[in-house]
VEXFIVO-124545 format. One record per residue (C-alpha): residue number from 0; residue in three letters; chain; x, y, z. Coordinates in nm, 2 decimals, padded with zeros to 4 digits, always signed. Example, Ala and Ser with C-alpha at 12.3 -4.5 7.8 and 13.67 -1.06 7.14 Angstrom:
# VEXFIVO-124545
[0; ALA; A; [+01.23; -00.45; +00.78]]
[1; SER; A; [+01.37; -00.11; +00.71]]
//
This chain:
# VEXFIVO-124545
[0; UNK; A; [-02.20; -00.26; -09.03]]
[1; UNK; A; [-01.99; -00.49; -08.77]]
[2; UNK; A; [-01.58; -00.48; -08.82]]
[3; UNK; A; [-01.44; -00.80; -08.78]]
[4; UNK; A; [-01.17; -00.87; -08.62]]
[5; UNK; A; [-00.99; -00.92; -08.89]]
[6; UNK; A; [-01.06; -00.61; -09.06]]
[7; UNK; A; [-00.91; -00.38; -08.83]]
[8; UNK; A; [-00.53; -00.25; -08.87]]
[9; UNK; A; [-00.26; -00.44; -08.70]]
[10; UNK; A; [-00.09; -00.21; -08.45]]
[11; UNK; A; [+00.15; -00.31; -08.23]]
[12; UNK; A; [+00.08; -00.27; -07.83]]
[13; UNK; A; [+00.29; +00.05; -07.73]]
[14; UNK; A; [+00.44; -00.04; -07.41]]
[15; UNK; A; [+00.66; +00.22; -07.21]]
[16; UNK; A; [+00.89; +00.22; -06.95]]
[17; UNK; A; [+00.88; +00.46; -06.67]]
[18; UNK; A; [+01.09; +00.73; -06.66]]
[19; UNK; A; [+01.44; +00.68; -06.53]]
[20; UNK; A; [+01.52; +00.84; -06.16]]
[21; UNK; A; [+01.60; +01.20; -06.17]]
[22; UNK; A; [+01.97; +01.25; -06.10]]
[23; UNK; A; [+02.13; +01.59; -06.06]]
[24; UNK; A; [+02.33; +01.70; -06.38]]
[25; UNK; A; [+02.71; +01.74; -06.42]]
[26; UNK; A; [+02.94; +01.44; -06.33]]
[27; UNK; A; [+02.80; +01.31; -06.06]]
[28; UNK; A; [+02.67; +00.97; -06.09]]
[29; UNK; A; [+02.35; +00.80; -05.86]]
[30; UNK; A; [+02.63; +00.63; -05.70]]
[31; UNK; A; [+02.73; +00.95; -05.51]]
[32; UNK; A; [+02.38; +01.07; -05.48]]
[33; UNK; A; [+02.32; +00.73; -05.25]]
[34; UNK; A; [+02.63; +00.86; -05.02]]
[35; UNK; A; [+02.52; +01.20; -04.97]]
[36; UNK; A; [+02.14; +00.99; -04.90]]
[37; UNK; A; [+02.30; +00.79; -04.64]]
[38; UNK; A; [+02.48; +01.04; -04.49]]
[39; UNK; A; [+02.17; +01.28; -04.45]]
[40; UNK; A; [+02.01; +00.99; -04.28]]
[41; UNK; A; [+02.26; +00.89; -04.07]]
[42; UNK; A; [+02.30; +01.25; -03.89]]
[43; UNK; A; [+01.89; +01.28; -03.90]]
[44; UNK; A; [+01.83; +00.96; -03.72]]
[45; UNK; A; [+02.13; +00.99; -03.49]]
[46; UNK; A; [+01.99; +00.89; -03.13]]
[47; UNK; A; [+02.14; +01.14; -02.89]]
[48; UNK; A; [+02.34; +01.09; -02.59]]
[49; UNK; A; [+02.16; +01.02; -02.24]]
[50; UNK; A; [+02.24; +01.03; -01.93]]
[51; UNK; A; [+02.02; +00.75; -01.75]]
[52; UNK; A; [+02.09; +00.71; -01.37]]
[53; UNK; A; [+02.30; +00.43; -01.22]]
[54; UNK; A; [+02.02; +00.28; -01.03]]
[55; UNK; A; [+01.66; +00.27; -01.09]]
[56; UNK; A; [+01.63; +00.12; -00.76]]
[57; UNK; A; [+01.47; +00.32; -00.43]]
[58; UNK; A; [+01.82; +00.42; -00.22]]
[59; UNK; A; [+01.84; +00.36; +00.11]]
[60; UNK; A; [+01.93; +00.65; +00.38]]
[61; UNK; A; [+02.07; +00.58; +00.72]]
[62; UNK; A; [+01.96; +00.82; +00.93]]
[63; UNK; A; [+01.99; +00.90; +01.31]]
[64; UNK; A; [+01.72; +00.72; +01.57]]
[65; UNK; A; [+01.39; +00.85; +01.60]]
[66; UNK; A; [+01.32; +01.06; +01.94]]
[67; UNK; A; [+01.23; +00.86; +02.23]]
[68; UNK; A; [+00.90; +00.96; +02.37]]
[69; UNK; A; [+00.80; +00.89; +02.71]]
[70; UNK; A; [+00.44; +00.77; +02.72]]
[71; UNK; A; [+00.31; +00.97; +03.04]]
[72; UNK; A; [+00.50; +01.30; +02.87]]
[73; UNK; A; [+00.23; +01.24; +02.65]]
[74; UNK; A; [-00.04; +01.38; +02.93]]
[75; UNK; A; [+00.15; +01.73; +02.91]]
[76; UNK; A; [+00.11; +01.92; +02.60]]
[77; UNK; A; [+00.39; +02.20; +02.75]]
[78; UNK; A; [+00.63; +01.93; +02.73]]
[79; UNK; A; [+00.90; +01.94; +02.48]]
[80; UNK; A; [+00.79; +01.59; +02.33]]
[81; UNK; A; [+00.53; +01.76; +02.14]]
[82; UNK; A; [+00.75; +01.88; +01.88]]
[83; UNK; A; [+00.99; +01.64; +01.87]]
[84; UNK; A; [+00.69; +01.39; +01.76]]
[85; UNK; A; [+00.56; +01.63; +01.56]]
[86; UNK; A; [+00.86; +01.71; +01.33]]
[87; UNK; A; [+00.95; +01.36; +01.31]]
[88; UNK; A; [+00.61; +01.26; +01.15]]
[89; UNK; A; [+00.63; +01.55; +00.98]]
[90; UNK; A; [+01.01; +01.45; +00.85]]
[91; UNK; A; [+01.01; +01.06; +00.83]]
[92; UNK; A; [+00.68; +00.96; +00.93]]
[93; UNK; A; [+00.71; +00.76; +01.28]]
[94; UNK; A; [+00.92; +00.77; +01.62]]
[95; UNK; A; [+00.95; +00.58; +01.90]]
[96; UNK; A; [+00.76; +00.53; +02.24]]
[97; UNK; A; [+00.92; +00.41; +02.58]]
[98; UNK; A; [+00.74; +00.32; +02.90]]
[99; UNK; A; [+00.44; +00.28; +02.73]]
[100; UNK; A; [+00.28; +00.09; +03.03]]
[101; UNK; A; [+00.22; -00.26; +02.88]]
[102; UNK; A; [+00.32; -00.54; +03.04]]
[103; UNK; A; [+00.64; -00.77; +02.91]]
[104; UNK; A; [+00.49; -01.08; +02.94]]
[105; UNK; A; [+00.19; -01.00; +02.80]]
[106; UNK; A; [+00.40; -00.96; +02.52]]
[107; UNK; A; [+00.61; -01.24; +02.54]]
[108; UNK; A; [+00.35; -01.49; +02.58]]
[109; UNK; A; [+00.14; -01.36; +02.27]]
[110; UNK; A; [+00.46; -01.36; +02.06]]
[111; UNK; A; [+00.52; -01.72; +02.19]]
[112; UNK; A; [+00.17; -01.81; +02.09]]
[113; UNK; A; [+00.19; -01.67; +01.77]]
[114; UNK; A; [+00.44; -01.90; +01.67]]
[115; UNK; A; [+00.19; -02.19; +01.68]]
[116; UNK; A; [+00.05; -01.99; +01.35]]
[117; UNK; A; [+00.38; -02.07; +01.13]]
[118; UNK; A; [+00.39; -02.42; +01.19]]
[119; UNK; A; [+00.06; -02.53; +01.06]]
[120; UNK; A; [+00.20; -02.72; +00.74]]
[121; UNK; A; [+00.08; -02.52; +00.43]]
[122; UNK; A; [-00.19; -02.75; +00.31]]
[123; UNK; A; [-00.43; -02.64; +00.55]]
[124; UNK; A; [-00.27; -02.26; +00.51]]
[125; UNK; A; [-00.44; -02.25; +00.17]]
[126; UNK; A; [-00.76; -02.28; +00.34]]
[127; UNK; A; [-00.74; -01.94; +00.48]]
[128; UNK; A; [-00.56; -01.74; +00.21]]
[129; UNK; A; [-00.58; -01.41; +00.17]]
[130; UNK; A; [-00.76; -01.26; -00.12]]
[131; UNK; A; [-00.95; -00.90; -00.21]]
[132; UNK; A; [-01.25; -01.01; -00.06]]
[133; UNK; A; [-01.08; -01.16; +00.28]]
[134; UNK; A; [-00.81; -00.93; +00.43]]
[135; UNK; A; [-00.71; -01.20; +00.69]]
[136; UNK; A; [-00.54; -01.49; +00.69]]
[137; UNK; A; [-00.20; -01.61; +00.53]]
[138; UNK; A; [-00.04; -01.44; +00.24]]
[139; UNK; A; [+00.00; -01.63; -00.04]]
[140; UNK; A; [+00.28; -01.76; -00.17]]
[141; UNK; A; [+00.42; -01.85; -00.50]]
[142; UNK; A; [+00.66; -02.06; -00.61]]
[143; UNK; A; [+00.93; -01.86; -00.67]]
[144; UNK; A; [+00.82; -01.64; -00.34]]
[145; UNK; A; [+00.90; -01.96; -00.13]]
[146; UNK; A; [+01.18; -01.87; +00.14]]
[147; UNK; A; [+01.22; -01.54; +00.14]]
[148; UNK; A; [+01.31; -01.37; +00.42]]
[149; UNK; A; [+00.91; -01.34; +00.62]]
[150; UNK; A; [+00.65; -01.52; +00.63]]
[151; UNK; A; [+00.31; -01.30; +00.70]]
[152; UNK; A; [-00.04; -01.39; +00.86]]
[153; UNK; A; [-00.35; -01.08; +00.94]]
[154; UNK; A; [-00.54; -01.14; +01.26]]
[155; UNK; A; [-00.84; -00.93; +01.30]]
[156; UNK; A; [-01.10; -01.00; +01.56]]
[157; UNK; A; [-01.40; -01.16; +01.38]]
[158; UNK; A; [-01.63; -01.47; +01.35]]
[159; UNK; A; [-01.51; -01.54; +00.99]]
[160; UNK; A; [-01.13; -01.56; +01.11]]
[161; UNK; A; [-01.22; -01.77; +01.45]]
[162; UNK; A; [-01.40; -02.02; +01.28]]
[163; UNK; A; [-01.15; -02.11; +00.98]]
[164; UNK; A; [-00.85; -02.12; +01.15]]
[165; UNK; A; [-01.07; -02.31; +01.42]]
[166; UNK; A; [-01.11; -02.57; +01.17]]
[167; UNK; A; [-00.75; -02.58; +01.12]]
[168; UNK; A; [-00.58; -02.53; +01.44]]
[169; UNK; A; [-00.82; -02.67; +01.72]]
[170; UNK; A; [-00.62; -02.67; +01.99]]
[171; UNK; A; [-00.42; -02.35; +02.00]]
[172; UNK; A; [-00.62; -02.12; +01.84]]
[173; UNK; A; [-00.87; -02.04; +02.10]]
[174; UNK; A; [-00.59; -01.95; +02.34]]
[175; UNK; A; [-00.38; -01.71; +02.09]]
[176; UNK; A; [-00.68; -01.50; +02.02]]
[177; UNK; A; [-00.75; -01.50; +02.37]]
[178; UNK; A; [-00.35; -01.32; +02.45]]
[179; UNK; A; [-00.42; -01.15; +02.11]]
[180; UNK; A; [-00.76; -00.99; +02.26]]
[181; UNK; A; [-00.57; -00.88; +02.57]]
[182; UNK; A; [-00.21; -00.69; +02.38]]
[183; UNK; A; [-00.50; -00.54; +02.14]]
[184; UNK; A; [-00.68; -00.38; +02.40]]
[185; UNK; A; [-00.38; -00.27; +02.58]]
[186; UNK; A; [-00.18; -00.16; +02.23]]
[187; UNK; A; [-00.56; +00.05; +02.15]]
[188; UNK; A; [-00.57; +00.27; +02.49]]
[189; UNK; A; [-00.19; +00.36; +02.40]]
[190; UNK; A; [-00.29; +00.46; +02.02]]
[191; UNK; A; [-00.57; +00.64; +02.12]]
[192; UNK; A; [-00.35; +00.84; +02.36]]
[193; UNK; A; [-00.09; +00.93; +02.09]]
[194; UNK; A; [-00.37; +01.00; +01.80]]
[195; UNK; A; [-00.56; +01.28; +02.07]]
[196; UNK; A; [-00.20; +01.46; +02.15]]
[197; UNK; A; [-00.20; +01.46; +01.74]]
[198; UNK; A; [-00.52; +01.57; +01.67]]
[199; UNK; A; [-00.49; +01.84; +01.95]]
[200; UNK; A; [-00.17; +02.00; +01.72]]
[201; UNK; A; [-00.39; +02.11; +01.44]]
[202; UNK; A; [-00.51; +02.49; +01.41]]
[203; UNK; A; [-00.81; +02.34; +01.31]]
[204; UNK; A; [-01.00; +02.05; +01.51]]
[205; UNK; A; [-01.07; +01.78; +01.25]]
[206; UNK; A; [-01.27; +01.54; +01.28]]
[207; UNK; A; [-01.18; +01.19; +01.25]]
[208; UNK; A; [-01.56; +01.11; +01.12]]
[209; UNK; A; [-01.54; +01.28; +00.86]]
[210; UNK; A; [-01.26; +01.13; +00.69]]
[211; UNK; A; [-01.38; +00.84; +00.44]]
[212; UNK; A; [-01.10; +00.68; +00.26]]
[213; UNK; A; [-01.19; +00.58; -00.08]]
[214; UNK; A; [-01.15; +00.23; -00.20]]
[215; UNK; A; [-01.03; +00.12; +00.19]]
[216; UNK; A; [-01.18; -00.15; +00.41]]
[217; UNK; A; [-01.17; +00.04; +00.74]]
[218; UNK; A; [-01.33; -00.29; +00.97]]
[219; UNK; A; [-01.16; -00.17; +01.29]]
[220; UNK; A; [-00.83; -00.26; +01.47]]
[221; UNK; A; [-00.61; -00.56; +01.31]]
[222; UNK; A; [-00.23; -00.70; +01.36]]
[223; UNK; A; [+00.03; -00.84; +01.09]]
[224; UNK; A; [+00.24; -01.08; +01.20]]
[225; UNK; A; [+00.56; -01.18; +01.05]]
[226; UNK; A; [+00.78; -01.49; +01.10]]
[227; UNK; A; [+01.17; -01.35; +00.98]]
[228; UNK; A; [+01.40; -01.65; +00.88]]
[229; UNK; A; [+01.72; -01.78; +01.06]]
[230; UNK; A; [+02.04; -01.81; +00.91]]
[231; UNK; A; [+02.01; -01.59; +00.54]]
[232; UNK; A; [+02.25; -01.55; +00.36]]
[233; UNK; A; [+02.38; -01.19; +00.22]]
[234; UNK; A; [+02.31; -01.27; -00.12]]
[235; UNK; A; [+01.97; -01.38; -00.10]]
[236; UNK; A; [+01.91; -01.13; +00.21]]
[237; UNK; A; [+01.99; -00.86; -00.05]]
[238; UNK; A; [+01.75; -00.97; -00.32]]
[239; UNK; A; [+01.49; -01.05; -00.12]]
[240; UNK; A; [+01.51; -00.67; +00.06]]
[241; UNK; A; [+01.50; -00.55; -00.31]]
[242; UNK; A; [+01.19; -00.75; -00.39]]
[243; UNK; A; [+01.00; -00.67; -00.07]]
[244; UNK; A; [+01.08; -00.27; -00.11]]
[245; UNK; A; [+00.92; -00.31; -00.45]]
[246; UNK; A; [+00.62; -00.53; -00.31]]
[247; UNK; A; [+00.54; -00.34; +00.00]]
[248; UNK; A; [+00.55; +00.02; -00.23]]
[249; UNK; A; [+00.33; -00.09; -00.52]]
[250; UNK; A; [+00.06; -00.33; -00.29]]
[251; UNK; A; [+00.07; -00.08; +00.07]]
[252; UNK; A; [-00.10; -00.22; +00.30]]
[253; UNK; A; [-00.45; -00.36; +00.29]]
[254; UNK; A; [-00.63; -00.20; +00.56]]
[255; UNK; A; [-00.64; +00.19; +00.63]]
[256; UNK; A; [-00.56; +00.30; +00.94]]
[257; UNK; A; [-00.46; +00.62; +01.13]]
[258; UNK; A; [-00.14; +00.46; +01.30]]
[259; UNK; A; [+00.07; +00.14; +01.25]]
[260; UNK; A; [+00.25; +00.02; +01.63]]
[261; UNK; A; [+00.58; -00.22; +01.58]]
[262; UNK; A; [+00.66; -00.47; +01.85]]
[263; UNK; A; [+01.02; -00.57; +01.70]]
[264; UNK; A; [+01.24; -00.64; +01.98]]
[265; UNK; A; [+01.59; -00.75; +01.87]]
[266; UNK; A; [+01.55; -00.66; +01.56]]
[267; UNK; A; [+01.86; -00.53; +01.37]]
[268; UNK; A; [+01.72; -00.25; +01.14]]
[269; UNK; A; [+01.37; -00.09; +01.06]]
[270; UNK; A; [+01.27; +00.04; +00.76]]
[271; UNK; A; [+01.03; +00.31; +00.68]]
[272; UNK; A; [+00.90; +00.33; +00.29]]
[273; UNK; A; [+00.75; +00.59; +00.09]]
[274; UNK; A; [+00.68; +00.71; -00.23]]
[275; UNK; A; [+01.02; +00.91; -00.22]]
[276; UNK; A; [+01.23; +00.66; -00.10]]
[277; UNK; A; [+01.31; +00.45; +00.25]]
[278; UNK; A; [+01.47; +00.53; +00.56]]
[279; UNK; A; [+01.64; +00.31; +00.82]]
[280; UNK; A; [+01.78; +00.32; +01.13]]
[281; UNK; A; [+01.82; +00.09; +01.46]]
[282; UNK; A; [+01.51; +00.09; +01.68]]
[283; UNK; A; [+01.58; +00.10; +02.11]]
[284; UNK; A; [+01.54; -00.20; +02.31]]
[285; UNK; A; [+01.15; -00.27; +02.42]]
[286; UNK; A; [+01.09; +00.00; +02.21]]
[287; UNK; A; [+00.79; +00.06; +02.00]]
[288; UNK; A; [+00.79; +00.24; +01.65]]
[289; UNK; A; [+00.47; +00.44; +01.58]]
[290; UNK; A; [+00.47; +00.50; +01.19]]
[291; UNK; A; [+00.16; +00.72; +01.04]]
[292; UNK; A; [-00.13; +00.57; +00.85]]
[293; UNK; A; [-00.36; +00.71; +00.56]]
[294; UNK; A; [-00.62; +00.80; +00.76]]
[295; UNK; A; [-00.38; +01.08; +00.97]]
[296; UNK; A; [-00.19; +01.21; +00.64]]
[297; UNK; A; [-00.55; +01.27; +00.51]]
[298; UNK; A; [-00.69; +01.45; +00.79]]
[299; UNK; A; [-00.35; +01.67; +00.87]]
[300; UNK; A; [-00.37; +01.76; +00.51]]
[301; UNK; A; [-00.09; +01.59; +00.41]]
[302; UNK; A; [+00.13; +01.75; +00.69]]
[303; UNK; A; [+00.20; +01.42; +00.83]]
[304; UNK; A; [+00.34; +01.16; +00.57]]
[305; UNK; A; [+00.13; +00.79; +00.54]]
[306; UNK; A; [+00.47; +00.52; +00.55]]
[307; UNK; A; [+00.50; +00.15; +00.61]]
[308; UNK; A; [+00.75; +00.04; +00.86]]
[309; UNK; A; [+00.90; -00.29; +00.85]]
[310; UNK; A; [+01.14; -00.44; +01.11]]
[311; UNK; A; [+01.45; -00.61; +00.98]]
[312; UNK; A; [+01.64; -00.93; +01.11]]
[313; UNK; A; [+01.98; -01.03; +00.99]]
[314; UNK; A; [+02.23; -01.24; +01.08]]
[315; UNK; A; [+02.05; -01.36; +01.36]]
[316; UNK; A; [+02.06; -01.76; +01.45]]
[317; UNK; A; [+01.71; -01.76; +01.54]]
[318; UNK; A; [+01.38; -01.76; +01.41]]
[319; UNK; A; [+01.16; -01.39; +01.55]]
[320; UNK; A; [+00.85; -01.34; +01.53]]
[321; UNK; A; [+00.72; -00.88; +01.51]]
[322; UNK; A; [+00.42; -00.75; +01.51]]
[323; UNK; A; [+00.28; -00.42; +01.36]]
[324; UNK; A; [-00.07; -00.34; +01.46]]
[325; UNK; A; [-00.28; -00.13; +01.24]]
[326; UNK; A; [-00.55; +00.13; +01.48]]
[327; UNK; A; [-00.85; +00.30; +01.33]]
[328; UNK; A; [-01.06; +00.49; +01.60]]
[329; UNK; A; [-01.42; +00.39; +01.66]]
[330; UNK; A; [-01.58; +00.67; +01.56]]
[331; UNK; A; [-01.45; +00.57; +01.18]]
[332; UNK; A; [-01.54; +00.19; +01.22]]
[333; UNK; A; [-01.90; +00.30; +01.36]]
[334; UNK; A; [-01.96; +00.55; +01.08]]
[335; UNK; A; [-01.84; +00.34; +00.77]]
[336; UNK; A; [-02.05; +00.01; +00.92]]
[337; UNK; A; [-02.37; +00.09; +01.16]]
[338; UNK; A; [-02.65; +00.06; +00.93]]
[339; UNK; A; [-02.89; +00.23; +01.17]]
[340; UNK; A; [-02.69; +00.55; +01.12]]
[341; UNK; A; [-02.99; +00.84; +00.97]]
[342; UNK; A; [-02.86; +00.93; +00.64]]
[343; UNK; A; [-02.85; +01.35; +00.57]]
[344; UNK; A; [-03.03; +01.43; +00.28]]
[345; UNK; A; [-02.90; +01.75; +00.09]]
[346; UNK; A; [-03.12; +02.03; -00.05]]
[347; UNK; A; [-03.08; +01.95; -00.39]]
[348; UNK; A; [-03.18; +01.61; -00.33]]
[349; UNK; A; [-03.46; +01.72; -00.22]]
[350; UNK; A; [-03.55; +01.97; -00.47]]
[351; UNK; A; [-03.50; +01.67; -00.74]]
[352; UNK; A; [-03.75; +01.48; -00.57]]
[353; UNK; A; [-03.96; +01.74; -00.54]]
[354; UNK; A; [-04.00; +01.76; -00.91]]
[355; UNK; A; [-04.03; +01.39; -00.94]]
[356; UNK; A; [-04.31; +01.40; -00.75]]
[357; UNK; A; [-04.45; +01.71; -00.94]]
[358; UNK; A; [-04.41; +01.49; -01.25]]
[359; UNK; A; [-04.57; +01.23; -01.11]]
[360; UNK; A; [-04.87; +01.39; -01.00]]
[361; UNK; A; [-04.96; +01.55; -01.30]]
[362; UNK; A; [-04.92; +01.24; -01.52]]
[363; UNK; A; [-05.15; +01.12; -01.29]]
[364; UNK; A; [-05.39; +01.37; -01.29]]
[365; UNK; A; [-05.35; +01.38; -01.70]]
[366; UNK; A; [-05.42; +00.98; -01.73]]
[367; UNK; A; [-05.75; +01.04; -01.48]]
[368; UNK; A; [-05.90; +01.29; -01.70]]
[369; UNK; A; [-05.82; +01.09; -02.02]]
[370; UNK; A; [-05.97; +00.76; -01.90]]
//
């Protein structure tokens, strides 16, 4: 039998409230309880004390010039230059090289040529821009890179490079490669000199070959130019140093290379950077800085440290023009990019396709008898 609605007995909803918040018994009310809360919470999340440096920034070390090495020293490996080279590659990455045979005004005149390169307005810069794909050309620059203390441009020898700026600079480009062709040739015979009394120092002969930098373009022999402004003034001088350490640490340099040759004459400072800081002292008159590139740290083991150089003009009342000529030797170049080079195959290659073909001939065997 169905129960109505009606017939079943009116009870009233029983609706409880929750239990009230424990609180400790004796006098104390929740009103001290929340006191001795916040206090426990404010010595449990106290953030401690610490002691952060000054300066996140790289510092700067002044140290005493490089050794002067004379070039033809180089021939004599009883000399005493040996280890003065040596320990300062060892210790700061570069020194210096006097007398190194090339003549002045074949240095002059490609440094007067190359200033051709910064006046091209920078509409037609943008036409040959550097990017990942193409290591030469201008660098480019942002808007709020505009005016800072260098401009930059990578001249390789190459078809590709010769016919874009060809189509932007006509007239003078033909004869700057043609005094760039010459001071590379000359600036090559003097880095292959200084990279045999290197390689001689090791207690093991390595072999240039067989050192294959990962992730590099080695394309043979190439040369950064740099335009320094006139007239900076310290404020912006000092920013713009900061922002160019930064840059040139975290970018490096494109292009690997065993060694990195500075023409900076009259230059006031150079700078070496690392990973554990920079260096910088005043380069000699006609001088030129040899710094150490990937290529030799790798092969020496790390013995000799891989640094950037970078010469510094301030104060001066004149626009200068350096140079810093990155050299690879050949027998890199040729191995990374001659494709008629035989390629060694290694024994367990050729026990894997020994059983490939094993496979293979028994599948074919297997679908002969089947069909």
């Amino acid at each position: 039998m169905a129960v109505s609605p009606e017939s079943m007995p009116e009870k009233p909803f029983d609706f409880r409230a929750p239990p009230p918040s424990p609180i400790a018994s004796g006098r104390r009310s929740c009103v001290t309880n929340d006191d001795v809360l916040s206090e426990y919470l404010e010595h449990s999340l106290h953030v401690p004390d610490l002691i952060l440096p000054d300066k996140v920034f790289l510092r700067q070390k002044f140290i005493e010039n490089p050794p002067k090495i004379e070039f033809q020293l180089l021939n004599s490996m009883d000399s005493d230059s040996l280890p003065k080279i040596l320990d300062s590659i060892a210790r700061i990455g570069c020194f210096q090289l006097v007398n190194y045979g090339i003549p002045g005004e074949s240095i002059r005149s490609a440094l007067a040529a190359a200033a051709g390169i910064f006046q091209l307005p920078l509409e037609k810069r943008t036409a040959v821009t550097r990017s990942p794909e193409k290591l030469y050309g201008f660098e480019e620059v942002h808007g709020e890179e505009e005016g800072e203390l260098s401009e930059e441009f990578v001249w390789c020898r190459g078809e590709g490079l010769k016919l874009e700026m060809e189509g932007i600079w006509s007239v003078g480009y033909s004869n700057f490669s043609e005094k760039m062709e010459t001071l590379l040739s000359d600036i090559e015979k003097v880095a292959e000199k200084i990279l045999l009394v290197i390689r001689e120092s090791f207690p093991q002969k390595s072999d240039y070959e067989n050192v294959i930098m990962q992730g590099q373009d080695v394309i043979g022999s190439a040369c950064y130019l740099y335009k320094h402004s006139r007239n900076v003034s310290d404020d912006k001088w000092s920013s713009s140093l900061r922002y160019d350490v930064i840059r040139m640490l975290i970018r490096g340099i494109d292009y690997s290379h065993a060694l990195c040759l500075h023409i900076c004459d009259g230059s006031s400072d150079f700078h070496v950077y690392s990973k554990k800081g920079w260096v910088s002292f005043c380069p000699d008159k006609d001088a030129l800085v040899i710094t150490v590139g990937d290529q030799t740290q790798a092969v020496s083991g790390g013995q000799f440290r891989h640094v950037i150089g970078r010469p510094i003009y301030k104060g001066e009342k004149e626009d200068y023009i350096s140079m810093a000529f990155l050299y690879s030797p050949p027998s890199i170049i040729t191995s990374r990019v001659d494709p008629e080079k035989g390629k060694t195959i290694s024994l367990s290659q050729q026990a894997i396709a020994v059983i490939l073909l094993t496979l293979v001939y028994h599948i074919l065997v297997y679908v002969y008898n089947k069909f």
